[in-house]
N, C-alpha and C positions, 0 to 999 in steps of 0.2 A: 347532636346537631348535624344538619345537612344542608346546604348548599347548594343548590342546582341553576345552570349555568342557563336563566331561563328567563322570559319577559317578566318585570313586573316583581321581581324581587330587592330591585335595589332597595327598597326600604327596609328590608330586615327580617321581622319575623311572620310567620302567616297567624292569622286568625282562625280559631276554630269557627266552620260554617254552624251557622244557626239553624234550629229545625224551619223542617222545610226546603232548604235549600238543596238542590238538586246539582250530584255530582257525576259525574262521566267518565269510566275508565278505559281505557285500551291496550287490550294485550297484544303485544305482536311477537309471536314465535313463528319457530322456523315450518310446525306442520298446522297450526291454526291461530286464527285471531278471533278476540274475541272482545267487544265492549259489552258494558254494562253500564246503564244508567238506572241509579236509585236518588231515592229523597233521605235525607235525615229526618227519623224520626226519635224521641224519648225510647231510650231502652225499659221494658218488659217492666224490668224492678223499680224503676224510677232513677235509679243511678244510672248517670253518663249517659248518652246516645248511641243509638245504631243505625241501620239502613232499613229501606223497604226498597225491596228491585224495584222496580218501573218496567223494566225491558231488557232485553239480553240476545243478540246476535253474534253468532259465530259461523266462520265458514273457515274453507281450509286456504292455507299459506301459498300464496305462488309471490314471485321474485325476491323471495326471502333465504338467505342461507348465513348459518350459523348465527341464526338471531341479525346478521347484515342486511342493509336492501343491496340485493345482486340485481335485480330488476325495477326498474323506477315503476313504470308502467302497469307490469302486473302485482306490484307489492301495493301502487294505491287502488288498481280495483279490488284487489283482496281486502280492502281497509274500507273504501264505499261501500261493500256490500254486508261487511259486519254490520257499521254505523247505521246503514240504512234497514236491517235486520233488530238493530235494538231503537232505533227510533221510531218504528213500526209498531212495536210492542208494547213500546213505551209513548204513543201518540203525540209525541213532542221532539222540537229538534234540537239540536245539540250544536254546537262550537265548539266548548274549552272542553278539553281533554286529560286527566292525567297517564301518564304512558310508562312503560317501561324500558328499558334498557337490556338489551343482552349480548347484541355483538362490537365490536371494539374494545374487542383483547383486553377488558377490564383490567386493572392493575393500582394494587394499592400502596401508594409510599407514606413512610414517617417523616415527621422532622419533628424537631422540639428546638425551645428558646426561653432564654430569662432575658425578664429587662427587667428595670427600679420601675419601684413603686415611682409616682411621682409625688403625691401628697400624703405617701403614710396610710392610705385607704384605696380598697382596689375600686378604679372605676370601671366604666364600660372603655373609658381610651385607655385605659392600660391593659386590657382584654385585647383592644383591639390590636393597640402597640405588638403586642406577644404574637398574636397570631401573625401580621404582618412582618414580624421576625423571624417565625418559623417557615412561614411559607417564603422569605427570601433564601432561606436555604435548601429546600427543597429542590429536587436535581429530577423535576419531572419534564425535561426537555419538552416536545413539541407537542405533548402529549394535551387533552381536553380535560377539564375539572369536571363531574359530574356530582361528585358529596366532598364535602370537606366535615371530618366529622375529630370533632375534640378528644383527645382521650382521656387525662388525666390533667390536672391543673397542680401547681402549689404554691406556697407559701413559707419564703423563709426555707423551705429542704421538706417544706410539712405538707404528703399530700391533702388536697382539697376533694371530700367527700362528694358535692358537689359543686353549684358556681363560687366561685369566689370573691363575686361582687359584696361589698361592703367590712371583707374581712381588712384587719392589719395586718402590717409589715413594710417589708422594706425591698424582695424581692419576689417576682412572680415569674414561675415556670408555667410553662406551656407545651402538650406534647399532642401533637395535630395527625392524623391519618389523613390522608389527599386519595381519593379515588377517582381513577381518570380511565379514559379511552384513547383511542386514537381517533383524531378530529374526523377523518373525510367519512367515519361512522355516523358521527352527529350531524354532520353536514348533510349526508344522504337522509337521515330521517326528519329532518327539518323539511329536509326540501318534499319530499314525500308525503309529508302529513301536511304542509302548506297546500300541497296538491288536490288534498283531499278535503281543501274548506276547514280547516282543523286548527286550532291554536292551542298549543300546549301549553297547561299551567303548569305544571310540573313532570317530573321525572325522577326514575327509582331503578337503580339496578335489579334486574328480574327479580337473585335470588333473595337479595334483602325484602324485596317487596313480599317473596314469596314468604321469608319469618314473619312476616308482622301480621298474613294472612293466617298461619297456623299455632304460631305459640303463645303463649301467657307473659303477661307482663313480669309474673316470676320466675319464666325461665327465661325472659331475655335480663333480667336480675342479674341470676344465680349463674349464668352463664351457660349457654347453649351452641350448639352447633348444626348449622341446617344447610341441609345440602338439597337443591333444588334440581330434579331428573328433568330436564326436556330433550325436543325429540331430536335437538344437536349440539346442543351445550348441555355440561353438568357443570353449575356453578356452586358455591360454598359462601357462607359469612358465620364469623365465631361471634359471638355476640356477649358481651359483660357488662353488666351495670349498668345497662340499657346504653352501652358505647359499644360500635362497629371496632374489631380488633384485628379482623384480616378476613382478605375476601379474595377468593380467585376464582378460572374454571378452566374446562376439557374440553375442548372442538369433539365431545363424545357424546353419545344420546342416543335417546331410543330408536331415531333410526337406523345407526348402527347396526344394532341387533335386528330391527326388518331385515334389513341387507342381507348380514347370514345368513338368516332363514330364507332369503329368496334365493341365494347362492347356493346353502348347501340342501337344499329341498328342489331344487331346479325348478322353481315356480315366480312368477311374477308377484310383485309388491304390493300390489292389493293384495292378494291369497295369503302372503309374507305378514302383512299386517295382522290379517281377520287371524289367520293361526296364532301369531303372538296374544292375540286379545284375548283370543277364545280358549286356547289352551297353554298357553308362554306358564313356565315354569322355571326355580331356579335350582327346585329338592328335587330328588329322584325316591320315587315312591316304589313300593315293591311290587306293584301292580304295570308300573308305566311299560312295564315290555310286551305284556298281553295286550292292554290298551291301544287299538290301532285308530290312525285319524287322517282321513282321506284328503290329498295333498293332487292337485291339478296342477297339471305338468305345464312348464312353459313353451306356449307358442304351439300347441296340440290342441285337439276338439276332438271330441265325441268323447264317450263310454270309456274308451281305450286310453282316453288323456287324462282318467283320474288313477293315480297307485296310492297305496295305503304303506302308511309307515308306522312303527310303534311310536308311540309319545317321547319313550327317552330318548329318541333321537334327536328331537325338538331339544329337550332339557339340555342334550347335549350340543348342543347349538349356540344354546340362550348363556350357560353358566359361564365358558371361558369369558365370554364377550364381558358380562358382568364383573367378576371377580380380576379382568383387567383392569378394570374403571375401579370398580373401590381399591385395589392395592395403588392406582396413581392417587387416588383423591386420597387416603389412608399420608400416603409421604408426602404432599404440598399441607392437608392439614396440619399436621403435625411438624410442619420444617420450622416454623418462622416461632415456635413456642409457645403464639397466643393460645391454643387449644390446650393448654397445660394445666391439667385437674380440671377441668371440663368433663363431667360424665353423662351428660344431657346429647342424646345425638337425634336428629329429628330428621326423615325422609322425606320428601316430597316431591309434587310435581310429575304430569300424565306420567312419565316412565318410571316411577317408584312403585306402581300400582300391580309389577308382574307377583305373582305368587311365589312367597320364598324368599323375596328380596328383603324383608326387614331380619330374617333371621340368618342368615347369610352377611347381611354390612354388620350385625351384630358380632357373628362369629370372629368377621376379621378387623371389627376395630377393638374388638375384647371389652365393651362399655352398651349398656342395654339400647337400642334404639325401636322409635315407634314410626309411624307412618302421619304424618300431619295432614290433616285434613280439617279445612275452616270450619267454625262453628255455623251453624243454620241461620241465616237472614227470611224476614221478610219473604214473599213475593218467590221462595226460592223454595222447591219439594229437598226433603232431607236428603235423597235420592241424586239428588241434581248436587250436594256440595263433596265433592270427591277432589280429591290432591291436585285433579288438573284443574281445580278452579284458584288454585290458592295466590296466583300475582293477581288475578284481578281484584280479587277482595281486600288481599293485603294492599292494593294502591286505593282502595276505600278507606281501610285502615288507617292508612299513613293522612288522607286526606280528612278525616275526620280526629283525629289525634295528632295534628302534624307536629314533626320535631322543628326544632327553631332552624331556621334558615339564616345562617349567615352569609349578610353582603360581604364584599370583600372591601376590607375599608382600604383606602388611599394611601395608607401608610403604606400596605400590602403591596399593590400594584408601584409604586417607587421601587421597593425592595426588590421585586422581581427583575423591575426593569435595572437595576444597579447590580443584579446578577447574571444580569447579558441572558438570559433564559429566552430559546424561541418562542414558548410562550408568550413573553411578557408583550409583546407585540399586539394580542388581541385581548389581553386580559380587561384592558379598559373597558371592552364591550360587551365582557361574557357575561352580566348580567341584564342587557339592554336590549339582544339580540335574543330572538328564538331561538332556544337550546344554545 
């Protein structure tokens, strides 16, 4: 279940769109944005639905840093000029939006609660009783709700497989995950995509958006771990039994590793870039010292401004930078427990895509991991679905298989406010308000 702090949810849960209906996503990262507009149509085999694109615009990130808007200004011409790039494409305009989420310092708290049954049979108010219990103790100070996502329920000491509506007893637990930001995040994105003619129906933290774009409903089952590379965040979510179990990230990214290469190559960040793309490595090959690959110097011209260097020099560049980030992401995965017998590890996202890199997070998380990359839609060359597409389709995903969306019942918003929480001051209206 999720919950997003958005117009138009008070009522509860979403409906799956009917074929035909035509869905709108927007990706906003820190070195590009990218919407996509597709129609639902019947999947292939006849079970369940999928997309057909319509159109698809992308262009690159300005006033955007670490998934934030740093700039108002240039972060919604960055966003008119996607939208107006896939409504081109796609001969039709757009409005509503589903979007993502990546900067404000994501952070995910627990809490849990028992209340009595009150007639011996679980209803939906005694669901909602529990949750409104647990979220009044939760000590997420000022902080913005973005998912509220259930973890576990029971009955009596007995957990609940799944809902627990209609079961007996006499007591129900409840144990709730809260994933939040820091408000003036969502505040700036609100204001920003209002900017831009835009109303958001929804929203998804990147990297969850980015699972639902790459994995199987059996490894978000059997329990999975996907860690989403972009080019300024590297964020995480462990995922079981189709419940979000902990979710963080890194102010680290791919362009990080630009940056070295343009520091220790003494080259500027275009060239910095093109050499990561074109040659970025994480293995050292027994060739790469012969291998030389011509490196223009920074703030030089002519003939004399380009020197050659061998490849492992690059490699050597690229790995510390790398093998920093997976030993952080390696100790926050593993600190809080949920990733405990988890052997599913899944890559993704533009910055997963350097060579070496899946064999390398393998070595040092000691557990096999693959490179996630969405399955082929519609409207889209197989060519065109590569890891850096995977929040947008996974906010397709989410939007054509949405999980329940829980309002926050009234019970909830008392308890907060009975908990003096600085939240509880805007809770009344964080499903009323945009984002």
């Amino acid at each position: 279940m999720v919950a997003g702090a958005l117009k138009g949810f008070a009522g509860g849960r979403n409906a799956m769109p009917a074929p035909g209906a035509v869905i709108s996503v927007l990706d906003i990262g820190s070195s590009k944005i990218c919407c996509v507009i597709a129609t639902v149509v019947a999947a292939k085999d006849g079970q369940g639905r999928t997309f057909q694109v319509l159109g698809m615009g992308t262009t690159v990130s300005r006033g955007i840093n670490h998934g934030a808007i740093a700039n108002l200004e240039e972060a919604e011409r960055s966003i008119r000029l996607a939208v107006d790039g896939a409504e081109r494409n796609a001969r039709r305009r757009i409005e509503d939006v589903h979007i993502n989420v990546s900067g404000g310092f994501p952070q995910l708290f627990t809490s849990g609660a028992y209340v009595k049954v009150q007639a011996g049979v679980v209803t939906q108010r005694d669901l909602d009783t529990a949750v409104a219990a647990a979220m009044g103790k939760a000590a997420i100070g000022n902080r913005s709700i973005i998912h509220i996502s259930p973890r576990c329920h029971s009955i009596d000491g007995v957990e609940s497989v799944d809902s627990p509506l209609g079961l007996h007893g006499q007591v129900l637990g409840v144990e709730i995950g809260i994933l939040t930001v820091e408000p003036a995040a969502l505040r700036n994105l609100r204001q920003v995509i209002a900017s831009a003619h835009l109303h958001p129906v929804n929203l998804s933290l990147s990297s969850l958006a980015s699972a639902r774009g790459v994995i199987s409903p059996d490894e978000t089952a059997l329990g999975t771990v996907v860690i989403d590379m972009g080019a300024a965040t590297t964020g995480f979510v462990v995922l079981r039994k189709g419940k979000l179990l902990d979710s963080d990230s890194l102010p680290i990214g791919g362009t990080h590793v630009t940056n070295d290469i343009a520091h220790g190559l003494s080259t500027n960040l275009a060239h910095a870039e093109r050499l990561k793309t074109m040659f970025g490595s994480v293995l050292s090959l027994g060739h790469d010292d012969r291998e030389l690959i011509a490196v223009p110097l920074l703030g030089e011209r002519g003939v004399g401004s380009v020197h050659h260097v061998p490849k492992s020099m690059l490699t050597a560049i690229i790995r510390p930078r790398l093998e920093e980030t997976l030993e952080m992401l390696h100790h926050r995965i593993f600190a809080s427990g949920a990733a405990q017998g988890i052997s599913r590890f899944v890559l993704t996202g533009g910055a997963s895509q350097l060579q070496g890199l899946r064999e390398l997070a393998s070595d040092m998380f000691g557990v096999p991991v693959r490179i996630g990359v969405p399955s082929p839609l519609q409207g889209l060359s197989e060519a065109a679905m590569t890891a850096a597409l995977a929040v947008p389709v996974g906010l397709l995903n989410l939007s054509l298989m949405p999980e329940q969306h829980v309002a926050v019942p009234e019970a909830a918003r008392d308890a907060l406010r009975r908990a003096n929480m600085g939240y509880a001051r805007r809770v009344g209206s964080w499903l009323r308000e945009a984002l």
